[in-house]
N, C-alpha and C positions, 0 to 999 in steps of 0.2 A: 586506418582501419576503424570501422563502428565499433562504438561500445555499450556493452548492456548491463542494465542493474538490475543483478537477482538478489531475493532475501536467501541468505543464505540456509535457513531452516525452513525455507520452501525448496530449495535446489535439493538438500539434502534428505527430505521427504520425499522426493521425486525418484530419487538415486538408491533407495532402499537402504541406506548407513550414513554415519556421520565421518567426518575427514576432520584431521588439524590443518590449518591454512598451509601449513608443508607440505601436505600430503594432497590437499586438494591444489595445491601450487604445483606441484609433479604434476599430477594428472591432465591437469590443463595442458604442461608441458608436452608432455607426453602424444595429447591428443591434438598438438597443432594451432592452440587458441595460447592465452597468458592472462591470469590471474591480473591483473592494473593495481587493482587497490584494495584493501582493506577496511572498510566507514561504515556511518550508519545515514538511515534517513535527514534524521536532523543535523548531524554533523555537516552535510553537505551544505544544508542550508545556511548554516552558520558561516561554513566557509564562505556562502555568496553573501552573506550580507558582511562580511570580514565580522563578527560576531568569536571573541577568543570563550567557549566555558568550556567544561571538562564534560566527555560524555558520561551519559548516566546506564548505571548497570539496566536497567527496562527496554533499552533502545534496541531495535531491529538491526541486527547485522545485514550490511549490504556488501555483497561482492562485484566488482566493477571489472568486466570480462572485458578483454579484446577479441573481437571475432576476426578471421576473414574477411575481404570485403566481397568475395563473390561466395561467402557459406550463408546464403540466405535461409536455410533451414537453422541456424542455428542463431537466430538474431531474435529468441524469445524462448522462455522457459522452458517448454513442451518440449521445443526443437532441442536446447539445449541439452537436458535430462535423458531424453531418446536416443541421444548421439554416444552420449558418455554411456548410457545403461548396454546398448551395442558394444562399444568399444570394449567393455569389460566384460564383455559375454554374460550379462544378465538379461540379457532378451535377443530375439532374434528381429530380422527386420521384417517391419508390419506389409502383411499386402494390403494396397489398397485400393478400393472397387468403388465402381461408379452403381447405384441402383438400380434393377433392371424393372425400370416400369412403360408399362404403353404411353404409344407416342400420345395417343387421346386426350392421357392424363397429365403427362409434362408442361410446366409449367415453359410460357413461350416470351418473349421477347423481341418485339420488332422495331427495328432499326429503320429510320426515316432518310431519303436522299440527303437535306439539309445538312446534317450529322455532317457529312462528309469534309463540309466549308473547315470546321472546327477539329474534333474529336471524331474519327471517322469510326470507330471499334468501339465492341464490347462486349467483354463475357462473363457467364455468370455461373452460380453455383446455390446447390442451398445445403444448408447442412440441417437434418430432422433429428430435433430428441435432445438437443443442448442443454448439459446440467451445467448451469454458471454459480461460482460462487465471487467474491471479490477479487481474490488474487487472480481468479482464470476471468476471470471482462476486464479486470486492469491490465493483464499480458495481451490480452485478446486485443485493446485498443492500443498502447503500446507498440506493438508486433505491425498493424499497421503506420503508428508513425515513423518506426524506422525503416520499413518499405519505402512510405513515402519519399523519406532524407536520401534514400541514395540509388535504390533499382529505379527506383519512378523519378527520380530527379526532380525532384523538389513538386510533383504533379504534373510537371509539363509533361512526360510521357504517358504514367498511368494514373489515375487517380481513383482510390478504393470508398465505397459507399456499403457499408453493412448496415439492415435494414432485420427488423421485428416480423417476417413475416405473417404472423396472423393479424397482425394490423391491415394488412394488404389485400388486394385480390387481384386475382391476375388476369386477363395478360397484362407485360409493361408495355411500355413503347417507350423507345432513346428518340426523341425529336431535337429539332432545333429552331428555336422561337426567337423576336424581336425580346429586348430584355424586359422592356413596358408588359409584354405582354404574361411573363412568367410570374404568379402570384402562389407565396407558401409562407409559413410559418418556419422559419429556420431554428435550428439545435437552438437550445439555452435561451428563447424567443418566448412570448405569451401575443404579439401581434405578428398579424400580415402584413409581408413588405413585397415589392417586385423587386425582380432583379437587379434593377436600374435604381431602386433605391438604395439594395444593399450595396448595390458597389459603391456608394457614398461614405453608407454608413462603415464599411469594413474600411474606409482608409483610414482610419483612427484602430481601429483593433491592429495588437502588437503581433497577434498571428497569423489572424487571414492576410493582411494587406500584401503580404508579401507573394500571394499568388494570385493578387488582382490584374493582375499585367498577361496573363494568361488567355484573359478574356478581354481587355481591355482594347478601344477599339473597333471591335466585330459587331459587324449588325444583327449577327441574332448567336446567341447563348445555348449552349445544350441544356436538357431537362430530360429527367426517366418520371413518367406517370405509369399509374398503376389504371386497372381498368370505368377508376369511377373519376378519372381526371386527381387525381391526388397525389402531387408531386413528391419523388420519395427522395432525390437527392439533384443539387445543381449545381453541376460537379467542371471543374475539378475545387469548387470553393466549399459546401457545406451540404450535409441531408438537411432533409427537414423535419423537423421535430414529431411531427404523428406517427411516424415509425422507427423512431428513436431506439436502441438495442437497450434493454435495462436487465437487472440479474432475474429475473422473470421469466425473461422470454426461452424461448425452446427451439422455437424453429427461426433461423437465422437466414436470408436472402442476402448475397454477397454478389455485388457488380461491380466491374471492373472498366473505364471508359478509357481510351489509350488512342495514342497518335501513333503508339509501337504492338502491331498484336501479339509479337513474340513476348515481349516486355510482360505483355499484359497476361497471356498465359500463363509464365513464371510465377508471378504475382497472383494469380487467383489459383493455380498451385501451392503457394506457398503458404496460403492462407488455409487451404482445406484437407491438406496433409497434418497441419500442425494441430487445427484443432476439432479434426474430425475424431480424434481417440475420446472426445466428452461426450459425442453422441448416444443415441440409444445403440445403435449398429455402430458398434465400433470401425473407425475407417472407412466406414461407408460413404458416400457420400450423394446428392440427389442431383442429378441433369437437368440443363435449362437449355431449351432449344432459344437457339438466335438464326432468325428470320432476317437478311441483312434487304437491304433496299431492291436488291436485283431480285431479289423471290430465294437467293438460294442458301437453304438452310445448312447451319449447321450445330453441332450441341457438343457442348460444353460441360464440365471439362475430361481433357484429354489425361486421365491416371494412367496408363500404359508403359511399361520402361521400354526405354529404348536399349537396344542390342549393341556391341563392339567386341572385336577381337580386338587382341592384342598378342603378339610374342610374347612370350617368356625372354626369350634373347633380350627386346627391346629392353623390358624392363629390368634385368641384372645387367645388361649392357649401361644402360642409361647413369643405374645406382654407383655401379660397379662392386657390386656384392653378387655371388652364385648366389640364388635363390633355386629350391626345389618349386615344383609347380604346384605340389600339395601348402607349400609353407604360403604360397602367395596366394590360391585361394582363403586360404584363413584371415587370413591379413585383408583383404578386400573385403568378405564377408564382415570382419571387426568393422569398416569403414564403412556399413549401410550399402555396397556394392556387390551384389547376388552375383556370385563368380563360380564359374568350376572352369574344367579343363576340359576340354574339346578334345570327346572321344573319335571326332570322325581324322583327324590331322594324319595327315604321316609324314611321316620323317624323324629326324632328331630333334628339332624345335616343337616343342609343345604351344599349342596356341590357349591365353585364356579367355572363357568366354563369361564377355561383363553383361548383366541385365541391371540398365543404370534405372533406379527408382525414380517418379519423378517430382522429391524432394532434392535431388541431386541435377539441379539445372546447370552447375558447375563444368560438368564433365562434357567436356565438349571435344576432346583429344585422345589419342593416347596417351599423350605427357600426361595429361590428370588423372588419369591409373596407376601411371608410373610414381605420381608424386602422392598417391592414397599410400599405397606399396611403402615408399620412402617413411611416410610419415607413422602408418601402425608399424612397421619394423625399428623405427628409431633414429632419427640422425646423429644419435649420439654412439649407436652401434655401427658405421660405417668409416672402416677404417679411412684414413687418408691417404690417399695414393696419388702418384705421378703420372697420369695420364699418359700412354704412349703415341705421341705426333708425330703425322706424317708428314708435317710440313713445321718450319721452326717460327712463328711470328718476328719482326721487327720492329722499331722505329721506324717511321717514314724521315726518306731524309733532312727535309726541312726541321720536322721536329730534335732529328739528332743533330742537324747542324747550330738549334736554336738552343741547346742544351750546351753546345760547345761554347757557343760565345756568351751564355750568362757565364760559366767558369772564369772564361777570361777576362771579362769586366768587373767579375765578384774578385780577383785574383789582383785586377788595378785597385783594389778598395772600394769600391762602389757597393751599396746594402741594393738588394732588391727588392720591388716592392710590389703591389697585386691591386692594378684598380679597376674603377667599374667600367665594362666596356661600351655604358648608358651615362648618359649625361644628358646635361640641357641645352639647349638654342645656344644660350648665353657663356655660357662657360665653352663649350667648343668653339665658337666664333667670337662672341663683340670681348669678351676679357682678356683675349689676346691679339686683338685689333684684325682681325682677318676679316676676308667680306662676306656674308653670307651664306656661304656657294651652301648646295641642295644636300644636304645627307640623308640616309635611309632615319625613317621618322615612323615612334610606333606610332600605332592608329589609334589606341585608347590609352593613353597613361594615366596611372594611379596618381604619379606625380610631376610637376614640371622638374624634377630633379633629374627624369629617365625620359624624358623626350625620343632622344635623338642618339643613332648610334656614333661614336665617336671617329674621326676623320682621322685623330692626330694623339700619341701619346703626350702630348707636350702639356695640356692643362691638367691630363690629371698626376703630374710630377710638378707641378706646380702649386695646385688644390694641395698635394699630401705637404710639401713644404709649409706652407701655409698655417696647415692645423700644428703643425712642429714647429713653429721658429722661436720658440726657449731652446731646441736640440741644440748642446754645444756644435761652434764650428771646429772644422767643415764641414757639411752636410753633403756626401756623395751619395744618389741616390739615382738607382736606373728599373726601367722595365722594357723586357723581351715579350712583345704580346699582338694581338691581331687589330688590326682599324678597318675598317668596312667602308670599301670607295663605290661610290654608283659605277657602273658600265654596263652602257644597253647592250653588248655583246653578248653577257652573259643571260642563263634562261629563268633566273630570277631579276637581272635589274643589278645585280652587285656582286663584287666581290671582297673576298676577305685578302689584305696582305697582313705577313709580318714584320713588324719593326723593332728597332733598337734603338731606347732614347735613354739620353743619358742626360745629369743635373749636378751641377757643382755649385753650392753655394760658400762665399766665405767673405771675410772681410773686404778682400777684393775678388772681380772678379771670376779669376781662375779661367780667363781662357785659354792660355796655355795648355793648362792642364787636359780640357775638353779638346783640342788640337792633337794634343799625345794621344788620349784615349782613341781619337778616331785614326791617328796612324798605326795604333799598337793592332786594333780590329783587322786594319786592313794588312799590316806584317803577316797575322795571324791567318786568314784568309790566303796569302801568298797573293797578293794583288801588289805591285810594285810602283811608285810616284813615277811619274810623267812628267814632261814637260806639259804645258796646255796645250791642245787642240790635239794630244797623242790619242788616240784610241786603245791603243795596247796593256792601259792601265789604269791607275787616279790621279785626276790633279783637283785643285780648288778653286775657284775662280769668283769673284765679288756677290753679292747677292743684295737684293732690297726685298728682306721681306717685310711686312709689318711688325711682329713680334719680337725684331732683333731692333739692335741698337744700331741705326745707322753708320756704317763705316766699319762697324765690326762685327761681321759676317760674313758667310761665303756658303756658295753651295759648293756641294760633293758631286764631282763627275767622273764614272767609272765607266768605260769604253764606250765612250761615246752617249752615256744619259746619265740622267741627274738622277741620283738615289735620294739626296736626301743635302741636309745644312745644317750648321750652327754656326753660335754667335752669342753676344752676349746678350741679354733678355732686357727687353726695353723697359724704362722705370714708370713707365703707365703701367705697362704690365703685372709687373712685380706691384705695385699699387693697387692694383685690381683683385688681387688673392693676396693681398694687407702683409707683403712679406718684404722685412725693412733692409736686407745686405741685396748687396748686387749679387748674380746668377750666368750663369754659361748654360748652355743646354743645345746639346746634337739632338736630331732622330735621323735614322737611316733604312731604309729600306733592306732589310737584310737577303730577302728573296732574292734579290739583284745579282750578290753574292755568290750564291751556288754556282 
């Protein structure tokens, strides 16, 4: 979940009182979020440079919030304060209104075909009458970088450009140009570079470089010019400095360039909901017509809630708490969700009717009414009760039969053990002398330790030995688990079986012992020894595989096909995973079984 840092005598100024860290620890609670930390500015810093001093009583209290990952109203101060000021019935929720000016005068934006190769979207907003002070352009810039981190995914869906307006004149135009040909002065700049030089210059920078790969490539780069050719942002990398936002400015032009338009609506939502309350017109907000390539307009943004019923049923249904339909509008209303009850319904089920604000991009269901509901009513007020099922769950059998025979292996003495079911090239095949054959292989690994999924539990009860061999002897060690075999059959390429392998280590040996274990499984099973060639049950019969010790081996034949083998472990082997006593070691195909 993201996290955010507010001073806490700015939140508390926000919120009309002061809280003890208890109390604003509840509340958080309460409201769905979690209080993280307690610090101050420098303390942080401290902690990153690992830096040990004591803090000092002048320092800025900071409170380090967990938000939601999909409460993007609540991922900056305004948001935050608004939420909470709701929740506690110290305000009601804001409407908010687009300005109603001729089309004459709306400022326009025109979208180039080009665009489309790249960043095909864009929409826009202006906010009139902006009083900035520090802390509100420090949330204001802020609030965009955590946009950025996680709805925008790191830019590649939407990337935000806030712009000085009276720098500007209008109309824009969103084009898309060869990179040689894009020339501006970028943020924090005093010369002109082109686009093509800055991609150079940003692969040293610890910020940008990271979303040069976006454009990286492409024979021509997106760019918004304003109407004297004076490029305002070249996005998704950097605006450029001649209409740079400073605590100055007042009138605020905000674009939004996206490969996702929903994405991007969200996002230039969430941007002018939050800090449309500092304008002259409170919540007001100013239209920008977008002109898209084909001629057809449309304007932006969309403030309008959208409508949902909901049952009442669903929702005490859902909780499992009776809820009155008066108690659940209030409860909705605390949650920034304009609710009443729907006079037209009839019947015994009350229906209620939600108008989701559209600061609440969340709400996409009715489960997220239901779980607004859950959440201003309490989950700690929801008794716990025993669900009544119409139907009773199980084990699937395999599973219940896999759970039988770890008992009775754990019950011969054997510890059990849990390994990875990724390994490498090398450990699944050449250190147990096997040939190559194909296994399912991922496509990008982090490390050659997780290549490949494993064929066989036998290395990795071998690898565990291995990091163990001080453990007094004997070392009885088994695992009940799944190995992943290619088969074009199936409509992925592979399937999963279960196996059971088992590992005896000790002075000598022990294969005896792995001989009992594999008769005692199969007593257990009710499978009964055979002569060889019987069908009707198990017998043993000689094996060469590589991993065993010549002459002492055999595979497992149960009516008529081979499950599975052991033997004792060949001393290359056991040299391969540096482990100094001789070794027995079964696997068996337990599937087989059933």
């Amino acid at each position: 979940m993201p996290t955010i840092s507010v001073g806490r005598d700015l939140l508390f100024k926000a919120l009309g009182r002061s809280f003890t860290d208890e109390e604003f620890d509840e509340l958080c609670f309460e409201y769905g979020i979690e209080l993280d930390d307690v610090t101050t500015e420098k303390a942080i810093l401290r902690k990153e440079k690992h830096i040990s001093e004591e803090a000092q009583e002048d320092e800025e209290i900071i409170y380090k919030i967990e938000i939601p990952a999909n409460r993007y109203d609540l991922l900056c101060l305004e948001g935050l304060a608004r939420g909470l000021r709701i929740f506690k019935c110290a305000e009601q929720v804001p409407q908010f209104c687009v300005s109603k000016i001729s089309a004459a005068s709306m400022i326009k934006m025109e979208v180039k075909a080009e665009t489309a190769m790249l960043r095909p979207f864009v929409v826009c907003a202006v906010l009139r009458g902006v009083t900035f002070n520090q802390a509100r352009y420090n949330s204001f810039i802020d609030l965009q970088d955590k946009l950025h981190q996680n709805l925008c995914r790191r830019r590649t869906l939407v990337a935000i450009g806030t712009h000085d307006l009276d720098m500007l004149q209008g109309p824009f135009s969103y084009e898309a140009l060869p990179p040689s040909e894009i020339s501006f002065i970028p943020l924090k700049e005093t010369q002109q570079f082109t686009a093509e030089g800055l991609m150079e210059k940003y692969k040293a920078d610890m910020k940008l470089k990271k979303f040069l790969h976006i454009l990286e490539g492409s024979p021509v780069h997106p760019v918004i010019f304003d109407s004297k050719r004076r490029v305002l942002s070249w996005p998704p990398i950097i605006n450029g400095a001649h209409s740079a936002i400073t605590l100055d400015t007042k009138n605020v032009f905000i674009e939004c360039t996206a490969t996702d338009l929903t994405k991007a609506k969200i996002v230039l939502n969430t941007m002018v909901t939050m800090f449309s309350e500092y304008c002259k017109n409170k919540f007001e907000v100013e239209p920008v017509e977008v002109v898209a390539a084909n001629g057809v307009s449309t304007v932006y943004p969309d403030l309008s809630s959208r409508s949902m019923e909901v049952p009442l049923s669903y929702i005490s249904g859902s909780l499992g708490v009776a809820l009155k339909a008066k108690q659940v509008v209030q409860i909705l209303n605390r949650m920034q969700l304009l609710a009443t009850e729907s006079s037209s319904q009839e019947g015994p089920d009350p229906v209620i009717h939600v108008k989701v604000p559209p600061t609440r991009s969340d709400i996409l269901h009715p489960c997220d009414v239901m779980e607004d509901v859950g959440i201003g009513y309490g989950y700690n007020n929801i008794k716990q009760t025993t669900p009544k099922c119409v139907t009773q769950g199980k084990l699937l059998p395999l599973n219940d039969f896999s759970d039988s025979v770890r008992v009775e292996v754990a019950m011969a003495g054997f510890t059990e053990v849990l390994t990875w079911i990724l390994g490498s090239h090398e450990e699944n095949f050449d250190l147990v002398k096997r040939k190559s054959d194909v296994a399912v292989t991922v496509g990008n690994p982090r490390t050659s330790e997780f290549e490949v999924v494993r064929t066989s539990l036998l290395p990795g009860l071998l690898k565990t030995l291995g990091h163990n061999k001080d453990h007094p002897r004997p070392v009885k060690l088994f695992e009940v688990s799944d190995v992943v075999i290619l088969d074009p059959s199936k409509d992925v390429g592979a399937k999963n079986e279960r196996r059971l392998a088992a590992l005896y280590c000790n002075a000598n040996s022990g294969f005896e012992v792995i001989h009992g274990l594999v008769d005692r499984v199969m007593q257990v099973v009710g499978i009964k020894t055979v002569p060889t060639g019987d069908d009707s049950g198990y017998f043993i019969q000689p094996s060469e595989e590589p991993e065993f010790f010549p002459g002492r081996q055999a595979s497992i034949i149960c009516k008529g096909s081979r499950i599975g083998t052991f033997g004792i472990v060949h001393p290359q082997v056991l040299q391969n995973f540096l482990i100094p006593d001789p070794c027995s070691i079964m696997e068996i195909n337990i599937e087989a079984l059933l």
